[in-house]
Structure formats: C-alpha cells, structure tokens
Backbone as CSV, one residue per row, in Angstrom:
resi,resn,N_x,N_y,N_z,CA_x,CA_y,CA_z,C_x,C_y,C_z
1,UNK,0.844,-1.200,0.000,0.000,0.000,0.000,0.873,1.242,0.000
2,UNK,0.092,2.143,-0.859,1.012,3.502,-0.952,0.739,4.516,0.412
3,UNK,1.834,5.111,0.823,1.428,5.622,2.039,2.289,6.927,2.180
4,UNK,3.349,7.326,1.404,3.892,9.104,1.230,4.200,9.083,-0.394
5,UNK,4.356,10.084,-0.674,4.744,10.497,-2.340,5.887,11.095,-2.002
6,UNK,6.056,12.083,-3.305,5.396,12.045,-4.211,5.327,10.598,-5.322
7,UNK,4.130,10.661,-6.377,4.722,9.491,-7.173,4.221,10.010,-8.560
8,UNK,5.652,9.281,-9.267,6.101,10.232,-10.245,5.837,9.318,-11.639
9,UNK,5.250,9.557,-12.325,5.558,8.958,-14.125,6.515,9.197,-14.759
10,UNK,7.077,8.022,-15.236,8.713,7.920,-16.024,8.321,8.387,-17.077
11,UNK,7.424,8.490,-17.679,7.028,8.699,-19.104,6.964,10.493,-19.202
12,UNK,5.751,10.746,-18.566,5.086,12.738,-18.784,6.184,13.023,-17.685
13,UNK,6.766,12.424,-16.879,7.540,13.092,-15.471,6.440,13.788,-14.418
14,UNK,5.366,13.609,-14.704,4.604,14.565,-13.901,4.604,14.153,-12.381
15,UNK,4.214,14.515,-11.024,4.521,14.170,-10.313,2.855,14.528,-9.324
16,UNK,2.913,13.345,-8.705,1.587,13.184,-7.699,1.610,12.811,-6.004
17,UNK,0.995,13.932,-5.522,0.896,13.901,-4.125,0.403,12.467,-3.675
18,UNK,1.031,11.494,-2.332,0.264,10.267,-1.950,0.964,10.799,-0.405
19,UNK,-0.389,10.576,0.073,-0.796,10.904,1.766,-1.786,10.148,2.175
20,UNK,-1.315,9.351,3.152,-2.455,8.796,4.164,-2.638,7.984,3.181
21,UNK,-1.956,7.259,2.582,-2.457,5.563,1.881,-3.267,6.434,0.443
22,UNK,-3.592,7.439,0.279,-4.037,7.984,-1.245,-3.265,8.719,-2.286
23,UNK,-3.165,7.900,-3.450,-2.076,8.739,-4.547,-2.980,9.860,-5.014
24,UNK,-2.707,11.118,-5.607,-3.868,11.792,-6.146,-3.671,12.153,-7.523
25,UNK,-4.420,11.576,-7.898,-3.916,11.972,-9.613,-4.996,12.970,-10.211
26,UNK,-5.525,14.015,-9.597,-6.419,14.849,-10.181,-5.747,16.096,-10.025
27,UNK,-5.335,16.786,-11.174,-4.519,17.907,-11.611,-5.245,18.852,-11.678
28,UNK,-6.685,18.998,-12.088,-7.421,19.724,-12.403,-8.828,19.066,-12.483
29,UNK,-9.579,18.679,-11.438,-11.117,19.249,-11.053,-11.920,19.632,-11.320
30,UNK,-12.946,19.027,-12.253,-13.965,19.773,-12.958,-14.934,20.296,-11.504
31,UNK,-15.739,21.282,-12.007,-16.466,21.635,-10.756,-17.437,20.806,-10.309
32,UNK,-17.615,20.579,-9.218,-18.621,18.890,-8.641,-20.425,19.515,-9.042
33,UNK,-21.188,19.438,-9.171,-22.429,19.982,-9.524,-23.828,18.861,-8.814
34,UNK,-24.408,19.251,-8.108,-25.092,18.575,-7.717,-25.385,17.547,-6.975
35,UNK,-25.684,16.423,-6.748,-26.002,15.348,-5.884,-23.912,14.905,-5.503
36,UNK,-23.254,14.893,-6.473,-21.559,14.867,-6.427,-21.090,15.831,-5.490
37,UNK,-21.362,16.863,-5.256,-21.281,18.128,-4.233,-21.226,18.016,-3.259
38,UNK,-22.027,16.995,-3.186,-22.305,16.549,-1.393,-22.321,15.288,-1.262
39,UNK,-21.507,14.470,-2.328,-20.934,13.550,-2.164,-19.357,13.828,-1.277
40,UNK,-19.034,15.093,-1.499,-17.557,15.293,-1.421,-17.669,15.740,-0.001
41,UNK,-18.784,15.852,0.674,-18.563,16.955,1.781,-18.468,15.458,2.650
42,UNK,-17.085,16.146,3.799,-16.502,15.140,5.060,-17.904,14.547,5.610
43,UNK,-18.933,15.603,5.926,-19.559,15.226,6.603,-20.612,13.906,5.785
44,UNK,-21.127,13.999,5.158,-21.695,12.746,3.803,-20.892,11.661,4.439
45,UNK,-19.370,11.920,3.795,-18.515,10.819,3.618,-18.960,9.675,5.109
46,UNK,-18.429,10.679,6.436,-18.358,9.786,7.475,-19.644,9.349,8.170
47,UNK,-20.922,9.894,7.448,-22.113,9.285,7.909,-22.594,8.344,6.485
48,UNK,-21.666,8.369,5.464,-22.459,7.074,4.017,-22.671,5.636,3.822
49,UNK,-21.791,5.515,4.616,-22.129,4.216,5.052,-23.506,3.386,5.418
50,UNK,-23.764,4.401,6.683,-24.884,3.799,7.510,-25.967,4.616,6.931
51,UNK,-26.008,5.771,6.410,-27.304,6.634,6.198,-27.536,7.184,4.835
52,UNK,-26.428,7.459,4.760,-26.565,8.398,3.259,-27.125,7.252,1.831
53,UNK,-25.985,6.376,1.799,-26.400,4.978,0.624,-27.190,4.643,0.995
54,UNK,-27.880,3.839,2.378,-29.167,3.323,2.017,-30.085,4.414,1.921
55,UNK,-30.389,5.928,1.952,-30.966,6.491,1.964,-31.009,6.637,0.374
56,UNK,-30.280,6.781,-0.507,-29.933,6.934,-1.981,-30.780,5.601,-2.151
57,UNK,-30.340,4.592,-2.111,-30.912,3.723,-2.783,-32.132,3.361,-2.326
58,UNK,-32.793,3.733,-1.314,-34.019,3.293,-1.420,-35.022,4.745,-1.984
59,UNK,-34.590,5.866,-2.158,-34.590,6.654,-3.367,-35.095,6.147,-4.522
60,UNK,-33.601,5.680,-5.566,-33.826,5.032,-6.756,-34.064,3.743,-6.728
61,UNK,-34.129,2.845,-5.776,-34.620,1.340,-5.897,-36.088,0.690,-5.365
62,UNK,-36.282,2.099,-4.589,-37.266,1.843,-3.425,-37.327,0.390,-2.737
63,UNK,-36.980,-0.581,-3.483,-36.585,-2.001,-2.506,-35.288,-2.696,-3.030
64,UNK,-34.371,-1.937,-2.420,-32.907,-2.454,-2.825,-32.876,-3.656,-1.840
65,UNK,-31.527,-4.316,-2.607,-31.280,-5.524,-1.793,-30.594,-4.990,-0.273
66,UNK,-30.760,-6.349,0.799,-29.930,-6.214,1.449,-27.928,-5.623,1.137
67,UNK,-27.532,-5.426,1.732,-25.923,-5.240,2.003,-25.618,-6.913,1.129
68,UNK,-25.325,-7.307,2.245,-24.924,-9.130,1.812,-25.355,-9.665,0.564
69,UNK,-27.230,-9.573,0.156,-27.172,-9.892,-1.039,-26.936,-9.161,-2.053
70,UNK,-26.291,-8.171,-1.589,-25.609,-7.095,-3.113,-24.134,-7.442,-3.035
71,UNK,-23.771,-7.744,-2.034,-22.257,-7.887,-2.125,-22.007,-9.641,-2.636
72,UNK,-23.071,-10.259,-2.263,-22.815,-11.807,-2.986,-23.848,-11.825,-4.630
73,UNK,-23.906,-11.199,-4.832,-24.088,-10.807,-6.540,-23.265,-10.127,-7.492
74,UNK,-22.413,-9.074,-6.869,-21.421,-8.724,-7.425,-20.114,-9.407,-7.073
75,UNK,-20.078,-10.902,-6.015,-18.914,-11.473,-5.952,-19.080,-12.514,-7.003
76,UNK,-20.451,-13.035,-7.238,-20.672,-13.968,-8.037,-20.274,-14.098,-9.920
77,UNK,-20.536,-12.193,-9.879,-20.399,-12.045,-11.299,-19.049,-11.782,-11.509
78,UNK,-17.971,-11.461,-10.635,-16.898,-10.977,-10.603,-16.099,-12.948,-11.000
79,UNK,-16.643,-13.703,-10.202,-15.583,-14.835,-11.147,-13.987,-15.230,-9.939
80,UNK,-13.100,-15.522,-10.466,-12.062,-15.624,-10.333,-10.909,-14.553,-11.238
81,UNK,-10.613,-13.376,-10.658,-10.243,-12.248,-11.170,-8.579,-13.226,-11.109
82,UNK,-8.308,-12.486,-12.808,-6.592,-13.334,-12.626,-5.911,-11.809,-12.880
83,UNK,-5.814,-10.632,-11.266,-5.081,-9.661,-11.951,-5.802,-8.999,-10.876
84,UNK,-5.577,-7.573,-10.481,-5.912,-6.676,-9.788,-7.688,-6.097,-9.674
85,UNK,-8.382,-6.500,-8.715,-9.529,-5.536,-9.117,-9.655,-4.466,-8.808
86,UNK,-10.404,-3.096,-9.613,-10.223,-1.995,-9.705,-11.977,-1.607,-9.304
87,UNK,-11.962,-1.322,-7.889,-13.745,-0.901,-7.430,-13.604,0.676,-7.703
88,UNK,-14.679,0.727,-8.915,-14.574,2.077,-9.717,-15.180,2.953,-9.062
89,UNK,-15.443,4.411,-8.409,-16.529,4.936,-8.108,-16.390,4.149,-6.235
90,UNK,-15.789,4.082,-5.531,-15.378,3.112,-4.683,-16.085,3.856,-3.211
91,UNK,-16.125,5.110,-3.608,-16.611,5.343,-1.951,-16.061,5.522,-1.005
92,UNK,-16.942,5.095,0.152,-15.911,4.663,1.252,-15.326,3.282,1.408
93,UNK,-15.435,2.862,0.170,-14.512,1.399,0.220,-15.471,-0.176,1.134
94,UNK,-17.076,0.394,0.972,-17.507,-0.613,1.518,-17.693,-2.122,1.008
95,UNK,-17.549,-1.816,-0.548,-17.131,-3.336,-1.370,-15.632,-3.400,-1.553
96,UNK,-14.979,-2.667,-1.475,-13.480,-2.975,-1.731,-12.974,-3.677,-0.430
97,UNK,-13.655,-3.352,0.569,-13.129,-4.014,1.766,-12.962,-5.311,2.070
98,UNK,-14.450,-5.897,2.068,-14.834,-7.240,1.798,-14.219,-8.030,0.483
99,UNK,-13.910,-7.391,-0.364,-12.911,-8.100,-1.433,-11.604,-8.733,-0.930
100,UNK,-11.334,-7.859,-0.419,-9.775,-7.434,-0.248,-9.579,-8.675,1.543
101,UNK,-10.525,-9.070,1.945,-10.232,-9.876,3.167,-11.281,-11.136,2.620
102,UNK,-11.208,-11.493,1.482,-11.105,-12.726,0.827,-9.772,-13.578,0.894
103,UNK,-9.725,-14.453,1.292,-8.511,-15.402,1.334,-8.537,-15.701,-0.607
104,UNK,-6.987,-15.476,-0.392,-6.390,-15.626,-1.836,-7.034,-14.471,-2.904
105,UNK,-7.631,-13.741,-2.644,-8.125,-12.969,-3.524,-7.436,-11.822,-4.238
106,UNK,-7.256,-11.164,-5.202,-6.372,-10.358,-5.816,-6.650,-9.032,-5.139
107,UNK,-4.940,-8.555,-5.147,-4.904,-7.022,-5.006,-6.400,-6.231,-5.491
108,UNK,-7.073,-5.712,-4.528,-8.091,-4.422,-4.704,-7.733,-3.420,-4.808
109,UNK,-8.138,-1.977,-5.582,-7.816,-0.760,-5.676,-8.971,0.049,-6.004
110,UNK,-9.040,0.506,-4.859,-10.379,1.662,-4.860,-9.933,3.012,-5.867
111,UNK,-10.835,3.483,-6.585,-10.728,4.749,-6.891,-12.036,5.746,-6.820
112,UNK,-11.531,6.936,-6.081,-13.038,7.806,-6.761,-12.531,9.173,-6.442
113,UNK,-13.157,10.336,-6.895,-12.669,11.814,-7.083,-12.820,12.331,-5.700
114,UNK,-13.415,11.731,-5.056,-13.820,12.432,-3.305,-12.690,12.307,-2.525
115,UNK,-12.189,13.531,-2.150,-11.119,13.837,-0.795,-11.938,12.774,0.308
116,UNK,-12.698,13.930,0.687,-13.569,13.003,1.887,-13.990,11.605,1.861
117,UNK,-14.664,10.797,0.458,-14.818,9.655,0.541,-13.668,8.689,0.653
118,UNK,-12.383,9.286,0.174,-11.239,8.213,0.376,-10.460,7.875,1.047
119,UNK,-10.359,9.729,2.369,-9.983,9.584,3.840,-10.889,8.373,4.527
120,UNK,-11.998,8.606,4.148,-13.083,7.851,5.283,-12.608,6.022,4.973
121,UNK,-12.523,5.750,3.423,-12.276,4.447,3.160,-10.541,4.038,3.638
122,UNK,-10.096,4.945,4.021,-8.601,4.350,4.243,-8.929,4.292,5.522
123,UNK,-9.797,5.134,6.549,-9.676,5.002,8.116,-10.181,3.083,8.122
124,UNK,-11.560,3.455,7.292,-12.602,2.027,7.345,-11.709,0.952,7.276
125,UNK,-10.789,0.783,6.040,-9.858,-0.164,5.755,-8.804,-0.362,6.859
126,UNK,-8.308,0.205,7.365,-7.676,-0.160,8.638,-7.995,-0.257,9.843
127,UNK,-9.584,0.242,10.164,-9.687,-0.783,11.607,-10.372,-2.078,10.718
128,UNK,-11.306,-2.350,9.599,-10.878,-3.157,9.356,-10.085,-4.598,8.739
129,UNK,-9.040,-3.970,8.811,-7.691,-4.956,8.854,-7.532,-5.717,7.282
130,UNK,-8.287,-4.677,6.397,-8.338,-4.934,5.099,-7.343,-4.381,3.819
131,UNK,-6.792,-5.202,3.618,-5.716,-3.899,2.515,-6.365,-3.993,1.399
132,UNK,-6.390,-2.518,1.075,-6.568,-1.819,-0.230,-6.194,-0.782,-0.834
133,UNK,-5.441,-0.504,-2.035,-4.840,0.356,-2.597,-6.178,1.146,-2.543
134,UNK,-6.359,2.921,-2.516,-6.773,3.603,-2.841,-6.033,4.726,-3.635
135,UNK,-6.861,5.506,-4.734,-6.282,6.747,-5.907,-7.468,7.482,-5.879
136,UNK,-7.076,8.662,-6.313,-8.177,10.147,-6.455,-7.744,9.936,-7.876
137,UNK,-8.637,9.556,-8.658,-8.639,10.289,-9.598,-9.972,10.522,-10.556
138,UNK,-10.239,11.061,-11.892,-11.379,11.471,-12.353,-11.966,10.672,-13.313
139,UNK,-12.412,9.511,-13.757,-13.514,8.778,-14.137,-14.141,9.675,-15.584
140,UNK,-13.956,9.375,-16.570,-13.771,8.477,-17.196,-12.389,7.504,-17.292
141,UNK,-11.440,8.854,-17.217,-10.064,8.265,-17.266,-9.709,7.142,-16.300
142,UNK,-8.930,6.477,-16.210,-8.620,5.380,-15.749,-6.842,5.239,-15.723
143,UNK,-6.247,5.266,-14.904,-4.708,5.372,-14.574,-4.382,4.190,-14.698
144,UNK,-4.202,3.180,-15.333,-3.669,1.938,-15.638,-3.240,1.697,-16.539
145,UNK,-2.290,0.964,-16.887,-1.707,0.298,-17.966,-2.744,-0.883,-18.643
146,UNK,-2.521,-0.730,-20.136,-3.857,-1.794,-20.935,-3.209,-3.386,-19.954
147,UNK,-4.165,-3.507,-20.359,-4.440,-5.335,-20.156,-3.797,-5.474,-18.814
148,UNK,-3.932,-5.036,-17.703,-3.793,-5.215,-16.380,-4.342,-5.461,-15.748
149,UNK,-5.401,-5.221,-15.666,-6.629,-5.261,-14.625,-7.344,-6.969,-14.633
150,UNK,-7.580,-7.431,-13.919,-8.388,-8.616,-13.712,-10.283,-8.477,-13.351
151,UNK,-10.430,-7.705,-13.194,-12.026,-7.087,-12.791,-11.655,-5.414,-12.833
152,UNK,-13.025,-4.871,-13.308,-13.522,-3.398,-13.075,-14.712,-3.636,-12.417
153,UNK,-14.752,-3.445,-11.294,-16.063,-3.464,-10.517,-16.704,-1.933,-10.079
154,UNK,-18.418,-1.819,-10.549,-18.768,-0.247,-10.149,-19.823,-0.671,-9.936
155,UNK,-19.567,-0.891,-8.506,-21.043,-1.242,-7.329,-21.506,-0.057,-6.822
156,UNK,-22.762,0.373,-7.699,-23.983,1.282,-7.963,-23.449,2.354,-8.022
157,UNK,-22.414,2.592,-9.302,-21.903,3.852,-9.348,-22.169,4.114,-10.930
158,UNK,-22.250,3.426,-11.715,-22.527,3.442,-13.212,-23.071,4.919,-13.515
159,UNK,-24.280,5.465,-12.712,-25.068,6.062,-13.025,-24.781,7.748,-12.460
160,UNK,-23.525,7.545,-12.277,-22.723,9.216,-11.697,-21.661,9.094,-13.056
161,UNK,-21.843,8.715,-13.772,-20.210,8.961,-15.099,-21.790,9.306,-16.169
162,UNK,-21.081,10.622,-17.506,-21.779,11.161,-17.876,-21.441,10.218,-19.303
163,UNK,-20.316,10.379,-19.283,-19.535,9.922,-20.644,-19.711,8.366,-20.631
164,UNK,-20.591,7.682,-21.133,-20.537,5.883,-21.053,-19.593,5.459,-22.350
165,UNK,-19.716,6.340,-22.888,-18.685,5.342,-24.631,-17.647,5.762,-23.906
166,UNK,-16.797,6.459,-23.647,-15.497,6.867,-23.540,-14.842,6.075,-21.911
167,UNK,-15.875,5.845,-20.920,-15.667,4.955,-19.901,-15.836,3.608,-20.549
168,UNK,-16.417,2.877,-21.420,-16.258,1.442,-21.377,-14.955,1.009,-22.251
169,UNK,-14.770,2.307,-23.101,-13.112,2.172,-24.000,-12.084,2.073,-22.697
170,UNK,-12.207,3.341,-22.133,-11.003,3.200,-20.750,-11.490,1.421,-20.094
171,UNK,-12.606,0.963,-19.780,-12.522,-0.390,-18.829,-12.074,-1.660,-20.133
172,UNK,-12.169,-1.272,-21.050,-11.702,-2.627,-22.290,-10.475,-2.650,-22.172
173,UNK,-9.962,-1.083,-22.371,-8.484,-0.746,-22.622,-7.646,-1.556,-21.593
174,UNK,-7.955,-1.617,-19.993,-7.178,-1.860,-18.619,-7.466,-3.485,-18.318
175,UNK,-8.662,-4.040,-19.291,-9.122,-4.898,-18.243,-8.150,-6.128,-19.418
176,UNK,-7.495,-7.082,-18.584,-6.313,-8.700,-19.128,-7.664,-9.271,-20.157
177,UNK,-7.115,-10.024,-20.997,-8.457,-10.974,-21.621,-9.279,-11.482,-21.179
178,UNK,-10.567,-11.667,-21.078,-11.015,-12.688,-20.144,-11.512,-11.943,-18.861
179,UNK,-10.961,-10.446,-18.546,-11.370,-9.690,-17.255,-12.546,-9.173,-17.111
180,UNK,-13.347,-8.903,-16.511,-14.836,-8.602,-16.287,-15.024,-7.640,-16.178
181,UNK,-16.148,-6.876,-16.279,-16.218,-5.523,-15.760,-18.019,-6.064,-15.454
182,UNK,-17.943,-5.175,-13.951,-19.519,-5.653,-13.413,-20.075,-4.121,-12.961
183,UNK,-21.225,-3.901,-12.998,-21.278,-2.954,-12.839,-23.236,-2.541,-12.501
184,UNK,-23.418,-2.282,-11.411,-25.045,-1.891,-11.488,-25.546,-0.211,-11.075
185,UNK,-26.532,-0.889,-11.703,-27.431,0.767,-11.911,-28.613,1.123,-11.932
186,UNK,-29.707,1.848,-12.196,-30.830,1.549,-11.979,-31.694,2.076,-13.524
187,UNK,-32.758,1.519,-13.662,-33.135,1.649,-14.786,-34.005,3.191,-15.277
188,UNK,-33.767,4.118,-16.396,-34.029,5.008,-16.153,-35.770,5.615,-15.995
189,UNK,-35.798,6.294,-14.757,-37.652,7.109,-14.717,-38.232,7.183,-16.121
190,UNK,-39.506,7.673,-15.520,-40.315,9.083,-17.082,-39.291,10.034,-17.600
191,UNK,-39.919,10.337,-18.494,-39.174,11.378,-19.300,-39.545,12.668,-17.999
192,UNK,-40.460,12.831,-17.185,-40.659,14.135,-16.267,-39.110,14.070,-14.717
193,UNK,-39.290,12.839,-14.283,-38.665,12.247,-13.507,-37.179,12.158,-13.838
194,UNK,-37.298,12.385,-15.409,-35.373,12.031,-15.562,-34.783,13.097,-15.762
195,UNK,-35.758,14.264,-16.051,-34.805,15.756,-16.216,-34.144,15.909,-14.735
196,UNK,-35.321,15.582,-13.707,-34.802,15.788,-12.282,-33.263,15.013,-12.293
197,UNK,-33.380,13.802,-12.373,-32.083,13.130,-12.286,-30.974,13.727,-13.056
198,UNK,-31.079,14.014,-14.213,-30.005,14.738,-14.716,-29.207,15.827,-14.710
199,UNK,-30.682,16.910,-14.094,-30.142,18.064,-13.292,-28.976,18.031,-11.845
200,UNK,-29.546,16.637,-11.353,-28.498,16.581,-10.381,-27.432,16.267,-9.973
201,UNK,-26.779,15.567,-11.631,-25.586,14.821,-12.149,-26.078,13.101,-12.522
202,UNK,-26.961,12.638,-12.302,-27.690,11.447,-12.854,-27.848,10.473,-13.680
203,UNK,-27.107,9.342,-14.134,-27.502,8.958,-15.852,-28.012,7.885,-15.831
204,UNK,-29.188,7.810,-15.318,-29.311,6.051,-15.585,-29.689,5.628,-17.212
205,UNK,-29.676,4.830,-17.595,-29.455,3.882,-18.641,-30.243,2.756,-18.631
206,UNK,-30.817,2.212,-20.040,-31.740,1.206,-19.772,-30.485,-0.143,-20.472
207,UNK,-30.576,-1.305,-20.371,-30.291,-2.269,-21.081,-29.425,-2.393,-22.304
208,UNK,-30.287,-1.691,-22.943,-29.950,-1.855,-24.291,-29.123,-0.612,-24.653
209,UNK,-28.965,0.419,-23.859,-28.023,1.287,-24.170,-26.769,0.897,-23.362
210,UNK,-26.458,-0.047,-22.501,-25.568,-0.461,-21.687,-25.024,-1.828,-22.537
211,UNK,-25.973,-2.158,-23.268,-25.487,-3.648,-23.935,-24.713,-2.919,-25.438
212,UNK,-25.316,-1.748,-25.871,-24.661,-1.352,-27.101,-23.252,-0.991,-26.678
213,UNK,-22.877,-0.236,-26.144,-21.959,0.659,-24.861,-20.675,-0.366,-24.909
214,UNK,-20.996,-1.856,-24.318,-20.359,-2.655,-23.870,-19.247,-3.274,-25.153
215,UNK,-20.408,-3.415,-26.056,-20.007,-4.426,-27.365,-19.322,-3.373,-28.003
216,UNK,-19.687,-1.787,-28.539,-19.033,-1.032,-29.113,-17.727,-1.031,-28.540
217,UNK,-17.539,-0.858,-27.424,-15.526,-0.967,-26.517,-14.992,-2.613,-26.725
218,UNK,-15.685,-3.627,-27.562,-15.159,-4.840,-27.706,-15.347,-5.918,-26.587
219,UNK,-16.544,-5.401,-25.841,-16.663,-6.123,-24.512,-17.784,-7.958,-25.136
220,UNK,-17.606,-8.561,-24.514,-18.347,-9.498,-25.340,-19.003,-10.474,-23.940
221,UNK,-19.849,-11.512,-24.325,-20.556,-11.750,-23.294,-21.159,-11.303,-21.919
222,UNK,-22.098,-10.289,-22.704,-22.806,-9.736,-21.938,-24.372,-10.229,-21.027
223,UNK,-24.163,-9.980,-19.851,-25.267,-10.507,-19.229,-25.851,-9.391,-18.363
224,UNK,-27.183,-9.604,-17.961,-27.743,-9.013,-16.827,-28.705,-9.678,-15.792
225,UNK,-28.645,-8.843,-14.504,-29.807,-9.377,-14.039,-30.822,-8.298,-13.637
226,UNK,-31.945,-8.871,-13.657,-32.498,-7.278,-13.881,-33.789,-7.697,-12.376
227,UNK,-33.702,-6.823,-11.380,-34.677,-6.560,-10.348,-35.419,-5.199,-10.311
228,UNK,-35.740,-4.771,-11.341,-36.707,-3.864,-11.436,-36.645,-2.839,-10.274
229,UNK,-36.406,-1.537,-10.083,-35.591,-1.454,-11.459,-34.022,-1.290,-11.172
230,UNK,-33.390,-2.098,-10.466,-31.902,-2.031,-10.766,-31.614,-3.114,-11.552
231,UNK,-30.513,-2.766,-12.352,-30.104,-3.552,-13.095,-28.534,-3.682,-12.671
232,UNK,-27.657,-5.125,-12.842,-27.066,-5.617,-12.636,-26.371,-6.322,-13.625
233,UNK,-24.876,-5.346,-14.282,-24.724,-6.495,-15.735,-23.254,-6.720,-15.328
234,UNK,-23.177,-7.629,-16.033,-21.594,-8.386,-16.370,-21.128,-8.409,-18.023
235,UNK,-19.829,-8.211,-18.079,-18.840,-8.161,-19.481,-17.432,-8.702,-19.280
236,UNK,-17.192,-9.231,-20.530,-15.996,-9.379,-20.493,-15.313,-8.929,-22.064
237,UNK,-13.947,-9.369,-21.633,-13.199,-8.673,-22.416,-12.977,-9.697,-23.439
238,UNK,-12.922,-9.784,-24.696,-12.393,-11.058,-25.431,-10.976,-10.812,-25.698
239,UNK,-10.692,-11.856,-26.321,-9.445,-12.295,-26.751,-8.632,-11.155,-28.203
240,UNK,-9.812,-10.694,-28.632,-8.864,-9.790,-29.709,-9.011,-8.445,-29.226
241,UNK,-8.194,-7.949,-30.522,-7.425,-6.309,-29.486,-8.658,-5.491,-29.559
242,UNK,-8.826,-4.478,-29.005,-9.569,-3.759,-27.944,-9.818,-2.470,-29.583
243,UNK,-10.829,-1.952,-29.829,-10.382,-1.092,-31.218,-10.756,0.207,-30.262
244,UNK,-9.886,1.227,-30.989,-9.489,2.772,-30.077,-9.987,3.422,-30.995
C-alpha cells in the first residue's frame, strides 16, 4: 500500500501527491455539480455508510437488496479475477473491503474523485484490517496500464459517469483478456422524472443502451440481471485487441 509520495511517471515526469495511503492523480477538477457536491462533503462521507447509501438507494430502488445480497451478486459475477480488481466509483470502500479480506483474492484498488470519501475508506480499511490500494482520480479516465486489470467493478456507481462510450473504452483498454467488468445501476424514470435526475448529475441507462456501450468498446458476453428497477450487468473482455 502507498502511504507518502510524491509518485512520479517515467514517461510525462509529472509528479503526484500520496498521503495517508491515497495517490492523487487529479490535476485539475472539474467543478462537482449537484447530488456529487455533497458527495464530497466530510460530513456525507463519514455518515455514508450507515445513512446516506441506504438512503440513496431506497430513493432510486425503493426495494434495494440487502448489504450481503448485493455484495454476494457482485462477488458472483466478478468470477475468479486473474489480476488486480479496480472498485470504480469506490466510496468509502464498503465493497473494496470485503474483497480485499477474501482469502487468496487479488490485489483491490479503490478509486473515486472524493477527498472526503477516500480519507473515510482508508480510516474504514484499517480498523478493518483490510488492505486496499486507494487513488483520487477522475472517471472516465482510468490510470492503468492496458491489459492489467483482472475485474472493473462499479457497485452502484454506473449512473454518476456522464460519458458511457469513452468509460467502457477506458474499462476494455485496462481490463487482461477474459477480465470482467460488473457494474449496477438503476433503470431510467419518465421522461418528467429524468430531467430531475439529470439536473443533479444522474444517468441512468436502460439495457440496451448499456449492452450497445459494452459491445461497441469490444466487450463481449454480456449478461444481466435485472430486479426492477436495478439492473445488474456483467462483461468481459475477449481475446482480440480492444479497437481505439
């Protein structure tokens, strides 16, 4: 685990602050707008856990699953990762945690743009006794080298990234052959109901714009499960090269 910087790229030379177990690779900050706004505030962060997420999701799900059976649906679709998993949109690290204190299970690495959400997931991760890489950085982009990644996991975050073609190129680009990308979301309102959502940074997506999305970045065997209205899909990466 990274724990002082700076850390530096051999390539651009550019150089990045890492404090308190977080590298930060955000140079420049688009302005946060809406429901993201107060994603960022300390105070959110250290009450999201217990109040804020289930308060969100029973919002947009009105009968979300338990904790456990969301976390044993996205372990199920995730497979046997041969390579690092990358929990996109990560939070306070409440699925990266439980990954990461799997016996034998691969290096985890949280990422998400929140100061506050990634202090809170590095405290969480060490009382409990879970290692996980955490990074700040900004989504679509993705800080990895191609064909590295063994899983992209974005447990109920899909629906905060604006850009979906240009995020499933970045998860094809990172993810080894054969690597998954899982990812749930909820299916989108009325046309009256979705201006609201969008005004507040929002994107949900139905199916078939998530299944086009997938296959256009070269993603292939695509599945879902669908509980009305969240949806729950799985991809993988095939065997030929990734088209840019």
């Amino acid at each position: 685990m990274l724990m002082f910087g700076p850390l530096r790229c051999p390539e651009c030379r550019a150089s990045y602050p890492v404090a308190e177990g977080v590298a930060d690779l955000v140079l420049e900050h688009a302005t946060a707008g809406g429901l993201q706004r107060g994603l960022e505030s300390r105070w959110v962060a250290r009450s999201y856990e217990r109040y804020v997420r289930p308060a969100l999701q029973r919002a947009l799900l009105r009968r979300p699953l338990d904790t456990d059976s969301e976390y044993l649906l996205y372990r199920s679709l995730l497979g046997t990762p041969e390579g690092p998993v990358l929990d996109l949109g990560c939070g306070t690290g409440l699925v990266a945690r439980r990954l990461a204190r799997e016996p034998a299970f691969p290096l985890v690495v949280g990422q998400d743009v929140s100061p506050a959400m990634l202090e809170e997931g590095v405290a969480q991760a060490r009382e409990a006794g879970a290692t996980v890489d955490f990074l700040r950085a900004q989504a679509p982009a993705l800080p990895f080298q191609d064909g590295t990644l063994g899983a992209v996991l974005m447990a109920d975050s899909l629906h905060y990234l604006e850009d979906l073609g240009r995020l499933m190129l970045e998860v094809a680009r990172v993810l080894r052959p054969g690597g998954r990308w899982v990812a749930s979301t909820y299916a989108p309102p009325g046309s009256a109901s979705g201006v609201l959502h969008r005004r507040v940074g929002l994107h949900p997506r139905g199916e078939a714009t998530l299944r086009a999305a997938a296959s256009a970045a070269g993603l292939v065997r695509f599945e879902r499960v669908a509980l009305p209205p969240l949806l729950v899909l799985k991809a993988e990466k095939g065997s030929a090269e990734v088209p840019r």
